[in-house]
C-alpha positions in Angstrom: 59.8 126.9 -32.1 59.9 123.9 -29.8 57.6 122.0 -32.1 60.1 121.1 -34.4 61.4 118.8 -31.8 58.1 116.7 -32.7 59.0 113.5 -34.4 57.4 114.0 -37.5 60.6 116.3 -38.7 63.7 115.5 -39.7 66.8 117.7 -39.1 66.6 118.9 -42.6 63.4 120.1 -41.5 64.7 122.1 -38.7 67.1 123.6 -40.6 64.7 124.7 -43.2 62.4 126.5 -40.7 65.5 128.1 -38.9 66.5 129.4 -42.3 63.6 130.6 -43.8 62.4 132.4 -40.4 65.5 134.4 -40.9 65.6 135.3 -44.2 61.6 136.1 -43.8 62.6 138.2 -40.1 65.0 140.3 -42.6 63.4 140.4 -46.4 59.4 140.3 -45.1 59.1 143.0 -42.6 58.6 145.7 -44.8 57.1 144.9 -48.1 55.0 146.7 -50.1 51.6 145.6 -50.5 50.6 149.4 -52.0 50.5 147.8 -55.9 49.5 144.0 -55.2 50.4 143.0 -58.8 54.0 144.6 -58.6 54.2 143.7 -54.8 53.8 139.5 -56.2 56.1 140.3 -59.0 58.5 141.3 -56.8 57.8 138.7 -53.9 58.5 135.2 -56.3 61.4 137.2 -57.8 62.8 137.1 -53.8 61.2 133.7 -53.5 63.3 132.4 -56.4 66.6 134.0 -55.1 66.7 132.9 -51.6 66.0 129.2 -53.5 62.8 128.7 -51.4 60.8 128.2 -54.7 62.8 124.9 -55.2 60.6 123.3 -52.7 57.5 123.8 -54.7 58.5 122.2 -58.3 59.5 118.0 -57.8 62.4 116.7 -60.2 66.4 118.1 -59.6 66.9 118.3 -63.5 64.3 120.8 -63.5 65.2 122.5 -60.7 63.4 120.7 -57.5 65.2 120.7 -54.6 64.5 117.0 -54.3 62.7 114.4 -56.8 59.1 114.4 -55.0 57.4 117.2 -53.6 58.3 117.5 -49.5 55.0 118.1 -48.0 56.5 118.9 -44.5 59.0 121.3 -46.4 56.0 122.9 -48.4 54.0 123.1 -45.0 57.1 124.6 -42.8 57.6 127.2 -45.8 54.1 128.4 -45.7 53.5 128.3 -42.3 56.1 130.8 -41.8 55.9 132.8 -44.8 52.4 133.2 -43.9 53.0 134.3 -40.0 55.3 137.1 -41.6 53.6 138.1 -45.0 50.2 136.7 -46.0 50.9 137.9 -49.8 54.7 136.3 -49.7 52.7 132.7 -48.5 50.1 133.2 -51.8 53.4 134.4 -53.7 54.9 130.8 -53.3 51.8 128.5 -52.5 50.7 129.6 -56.1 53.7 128.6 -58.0 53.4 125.4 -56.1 49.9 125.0 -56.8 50.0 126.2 -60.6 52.7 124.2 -62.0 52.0 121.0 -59.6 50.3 119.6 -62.6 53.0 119.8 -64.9 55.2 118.1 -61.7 52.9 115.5 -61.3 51.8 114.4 -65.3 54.1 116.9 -67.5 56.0 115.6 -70.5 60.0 116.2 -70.6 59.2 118.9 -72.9 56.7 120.4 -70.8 59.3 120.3 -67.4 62.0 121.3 -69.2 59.8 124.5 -70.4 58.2 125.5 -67.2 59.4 124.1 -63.9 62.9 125.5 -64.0 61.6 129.3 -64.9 59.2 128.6 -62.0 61.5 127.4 -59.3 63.8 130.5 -60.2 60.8 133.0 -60.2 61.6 134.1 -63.2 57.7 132.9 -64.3 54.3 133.0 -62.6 52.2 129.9 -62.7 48.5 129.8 -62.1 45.8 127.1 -61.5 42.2 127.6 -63.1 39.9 125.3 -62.6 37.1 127.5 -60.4 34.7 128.2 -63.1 31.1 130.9 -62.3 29.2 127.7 -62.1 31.7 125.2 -60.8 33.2 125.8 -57.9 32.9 123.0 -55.0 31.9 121.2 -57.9 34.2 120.9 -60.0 33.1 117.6 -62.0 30.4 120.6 -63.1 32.6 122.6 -65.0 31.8 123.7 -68.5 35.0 125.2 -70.3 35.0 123.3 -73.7 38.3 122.1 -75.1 36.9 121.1 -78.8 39.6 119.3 -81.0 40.6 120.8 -84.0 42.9 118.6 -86.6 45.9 118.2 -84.0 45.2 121.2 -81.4 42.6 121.8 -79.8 39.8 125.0 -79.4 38.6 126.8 -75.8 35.2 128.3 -75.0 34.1 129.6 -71.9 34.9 131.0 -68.7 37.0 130.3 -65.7 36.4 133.1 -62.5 38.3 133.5 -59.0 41.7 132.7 -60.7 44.7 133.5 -58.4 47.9 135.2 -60.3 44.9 136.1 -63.3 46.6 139.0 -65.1 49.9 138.4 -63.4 50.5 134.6 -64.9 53.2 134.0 -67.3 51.4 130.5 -67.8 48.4 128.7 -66.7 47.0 125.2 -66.4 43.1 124.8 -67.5 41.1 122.2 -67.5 38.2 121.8 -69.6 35.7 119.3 -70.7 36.7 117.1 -73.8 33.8 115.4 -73.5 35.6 111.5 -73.1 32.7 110.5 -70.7 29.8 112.9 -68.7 31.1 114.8 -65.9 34.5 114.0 -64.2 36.0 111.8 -67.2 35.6 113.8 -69.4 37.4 116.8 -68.3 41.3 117.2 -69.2 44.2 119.4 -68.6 46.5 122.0 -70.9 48.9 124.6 -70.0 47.9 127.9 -71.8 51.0 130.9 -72.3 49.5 134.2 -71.6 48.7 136.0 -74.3 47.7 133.1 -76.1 45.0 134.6 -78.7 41.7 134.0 -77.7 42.3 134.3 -74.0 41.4 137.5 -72.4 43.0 137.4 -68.5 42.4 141.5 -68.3 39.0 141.4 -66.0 40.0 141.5 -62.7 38.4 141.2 -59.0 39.0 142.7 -55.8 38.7 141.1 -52.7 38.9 141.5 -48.7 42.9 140.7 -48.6 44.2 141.8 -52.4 46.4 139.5 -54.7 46.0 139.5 -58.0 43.0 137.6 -59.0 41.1 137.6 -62.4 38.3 136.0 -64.3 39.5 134.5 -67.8 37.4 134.5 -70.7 38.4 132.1 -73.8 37.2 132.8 -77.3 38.2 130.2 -80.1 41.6 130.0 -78.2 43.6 128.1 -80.6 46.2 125.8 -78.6 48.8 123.2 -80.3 48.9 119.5 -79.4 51.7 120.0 -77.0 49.5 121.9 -74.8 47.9 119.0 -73.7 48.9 118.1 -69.8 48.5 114.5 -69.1 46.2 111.8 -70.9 43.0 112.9 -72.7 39.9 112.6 -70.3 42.1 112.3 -66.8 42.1 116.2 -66.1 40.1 115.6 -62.8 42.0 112.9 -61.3 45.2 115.1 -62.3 43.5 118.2 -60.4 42.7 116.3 -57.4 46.4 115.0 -57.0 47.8 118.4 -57.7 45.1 119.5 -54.9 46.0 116.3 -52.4 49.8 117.7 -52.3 49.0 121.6 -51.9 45.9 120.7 -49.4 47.4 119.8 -46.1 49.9 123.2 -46.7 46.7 125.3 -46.5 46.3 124.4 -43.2 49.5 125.3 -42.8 49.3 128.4 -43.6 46.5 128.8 -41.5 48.7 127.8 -38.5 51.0 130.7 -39.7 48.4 133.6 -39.3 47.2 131.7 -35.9 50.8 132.0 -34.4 51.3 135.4 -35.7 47.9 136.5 -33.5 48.8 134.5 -30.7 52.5 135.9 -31.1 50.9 140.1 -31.1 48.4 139.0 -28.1 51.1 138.1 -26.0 52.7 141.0 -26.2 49.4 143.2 -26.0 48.3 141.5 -22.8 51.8 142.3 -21.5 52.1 146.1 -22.4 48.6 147.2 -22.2 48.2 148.6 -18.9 44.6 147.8 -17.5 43.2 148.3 -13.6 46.7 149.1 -12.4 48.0 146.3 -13.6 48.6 144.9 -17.3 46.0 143.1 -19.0 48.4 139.9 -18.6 47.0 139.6 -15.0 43.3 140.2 -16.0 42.1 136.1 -15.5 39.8 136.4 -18.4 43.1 137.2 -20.6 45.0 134.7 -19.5 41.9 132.2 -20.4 41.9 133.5 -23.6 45.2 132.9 -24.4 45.0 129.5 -22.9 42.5 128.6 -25.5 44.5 130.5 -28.3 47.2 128.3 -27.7 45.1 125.3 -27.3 44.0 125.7 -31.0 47.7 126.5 -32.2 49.2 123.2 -30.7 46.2 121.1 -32.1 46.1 122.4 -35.8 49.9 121.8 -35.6 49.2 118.8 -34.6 46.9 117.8 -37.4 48.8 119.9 -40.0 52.1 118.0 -39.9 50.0 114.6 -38.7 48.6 115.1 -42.2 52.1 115.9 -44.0 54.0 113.4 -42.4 52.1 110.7 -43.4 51.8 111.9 -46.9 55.3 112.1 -47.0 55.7 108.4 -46.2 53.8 107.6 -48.8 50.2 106.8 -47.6 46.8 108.2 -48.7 45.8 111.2 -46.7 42.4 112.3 -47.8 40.8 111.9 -44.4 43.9 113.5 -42.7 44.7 116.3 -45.3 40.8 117.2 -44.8 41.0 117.5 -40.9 43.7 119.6 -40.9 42.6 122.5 -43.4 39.1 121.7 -41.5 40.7 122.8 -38.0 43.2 124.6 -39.2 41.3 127.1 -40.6 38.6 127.4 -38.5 40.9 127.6 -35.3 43.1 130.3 -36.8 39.7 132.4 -37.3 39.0 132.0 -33.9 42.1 132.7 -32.8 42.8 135.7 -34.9 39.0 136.9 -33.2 40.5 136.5 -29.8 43.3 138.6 -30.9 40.7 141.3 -32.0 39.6 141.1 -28.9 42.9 141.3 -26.7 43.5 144.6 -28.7 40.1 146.5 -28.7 39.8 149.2 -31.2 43.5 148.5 -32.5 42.8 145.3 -32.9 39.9 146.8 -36.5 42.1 149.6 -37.1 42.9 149.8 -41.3 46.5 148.8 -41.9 47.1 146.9 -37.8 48.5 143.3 -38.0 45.5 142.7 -36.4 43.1 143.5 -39.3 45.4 142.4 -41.9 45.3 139.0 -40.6 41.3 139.2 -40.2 41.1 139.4 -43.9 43.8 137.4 -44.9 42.4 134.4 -42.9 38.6 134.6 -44.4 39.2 133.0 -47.8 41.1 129.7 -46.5 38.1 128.7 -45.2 37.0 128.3 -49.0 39.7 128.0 -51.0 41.0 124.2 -52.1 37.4 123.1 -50.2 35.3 124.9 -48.5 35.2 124.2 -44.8 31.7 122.4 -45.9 33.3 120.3 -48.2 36.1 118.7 -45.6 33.2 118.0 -43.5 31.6 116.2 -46.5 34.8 114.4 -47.3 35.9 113.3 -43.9 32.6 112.0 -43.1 32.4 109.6 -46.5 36.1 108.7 -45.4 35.3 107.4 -41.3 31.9 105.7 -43.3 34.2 104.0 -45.8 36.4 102.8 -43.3 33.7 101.4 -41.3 32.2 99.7 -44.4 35.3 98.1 -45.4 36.1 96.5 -41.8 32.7 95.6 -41.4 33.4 93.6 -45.5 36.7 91.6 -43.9 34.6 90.8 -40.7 31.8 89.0 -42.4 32.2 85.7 -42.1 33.2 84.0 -45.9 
């Protein structure tokens, strides 16, 4: 753990990644992941006790372990959550992501109802946005939100929604029709079981978590459920996104280190040509560049957070580090694959968990596609805007 000793951490950052390696070294080694559903139940319930969930709600009246969000605190979490349990980092990146919303633009009513029941994991917070037509896309999305006298009315779907049939709560956003595409789009936090919302279809994918399409029918919902101002719903996604962002790479870095962590030790048990496969050159090479891609996602990864936590806009950062982050970590966990042989696809290794487990951060919270997109504009825009103060007035 030497990077900690990097100078973007503070020594309450140390401390937090000593602690949490323990309590993860003791509480994460043997879960249950027979009965996702019950296993994520159970995992924010632990979250909530050992008081790692305070991290991911901002405010100390409603029960934030500081007043803004730490990004390096979120990423050091995840990170290491993630190297020990893939579903225990989803458990807490989700109630993170799903009430960051009500963090960021909630009214005191709103905290006061959801943040503390979330940072003691005593509710499960979702996100949906991701709609069957909208997903990279999001100023596409079609969910209508129609007013009726003081509430307002939902129709439509939203698809690919972590937590979905799990969620005590979720936050939706749907067009209200203020302005075409992205302003017009706004933001409400939905109770399960509200009527009219149907959260009971649900999808299976390569690493299972409790996931679910939601279908709304005339699903009446009071004034109060309105998150935010009418018609900003986007701009409120994108900053819930902007914190959680650089903490997918993060947890990226968390399955890398765990591969690099089990090739190690393969290459210096398995016996090969007399010898070990630790003195096989072509080993040694591919550990080389596993580490290589470890040290430089890190690099970005808390590059990213760092600077975010000093206030400055990261959108160009944030974007390289989920970009390399999650691409290294596939590579990496390939290379792993590779050090093992046949263990490394057998059903149920730490080998092929971590294959699947890896595959959907290169989509999720932007697609690897998308970063490219957005770091591109952002290195064009800079360019622009120094080329702007060169001219000559």
């Amino acid at each position: 753990m030497d990077y900690l000793d990097w100078p973007f951490f503070e020594p309450s950052h140390r401390d937090l990644a000593r602690q949490v390696r323990r309590w993860a070294g003791r509480e994460l080694m043997h879960a249950d992941h027979h009965d996702p559903d019950a296993a994520c139940r159970t995992l924010v319930r632990a979250l909530g006790d050992g008081g790692w969930l305070r991290y991911a709600v901002g405010g100390t009246a409603h029960g934030g372990i500081n007043e803004q969000i730490d990004t390096r605190a979120i990423c050091l979490l995840r990170e290491t959550l993630a190297e020990f349990d893939g579903l225990a980092d989803f458990a807490f990146a989700m109630q993170g992501l799903g009430s960051g919303a009500i963090t960021l633009d909630g009214t005191p009513e709103q905290k006061a109802a959801y943040l503390p029941a979330v940072a003691a994991g005593e509710k499960i917070a979702a996100f949906a946005l991701t709609e069957p037509e909208a997903g990279s896309d999001v100023a596409a999305l079609t969910l209508r939100a129609e007013r009726d006298g003081e509430g307002f009315v939902l129709n439509g779907q939203k698809t690919w929604i972590s937590n979905g049939g799990i969620a005590d709560f979720y936050v939706v956003f749907a067009r209200t029709g203020e302005a075409p595409g992205a302003r017009g789009i706004s933001a409400f936090v939905v109770d399960a079981g509200t009527p009219g919302m149907d959260d009971s279809e649900r999808l299976e994918v390569t690493a299972p978590h409790p996931l679910a399409t939601l279908t709304f029918r005339d699903c009446r919902l009071p004034a109060g459920a309105l998150l935010g101002a009418s018609g900003q719903g986007f701009k409120l996604a994108m900053r819930t996104l902007d914190i959680f962002r650089t903490s997918v790479a993060a947890a990226a870095l968390g399955f890398a280190r765990r591969a690099l962590r089990e090739g190690v030790t393969r290459t210096l048990n398995r016996p090969m040509f007399g010898s070990t496969l630790a003195d096989q050159p072509l080993a040694q090479a591919t550990l080389a560049d596993m580490a290589t891609r470890v040290d430089r996602s890190a690099l970005l990864t808390y590059r990213a957070a760092w600077q975010r936590d000093q206030g400055e806009r990261v959108t160009r950062e944030a974007a390289m580090a989920k970009l390399t982050a999650t691409e290294d970590a596939q590579q990496v966990i390939d290379m792993a694959v590779q050090l093992h042989g046949a263990a490394g696809v057998q059903s149920g290794g730490i080998i092929e968990r971590l294959y699947r487990e890896i595959r959907p951060l290169r989509i999720y919270e932007g697609a690897t596609e998308v970063q490219r997109l957005i770091i591109g504009r952002e290195v064009l825009k800079a360019a622009q805007e120094a080329q702007t103060q060169e001219a000559p007035a």
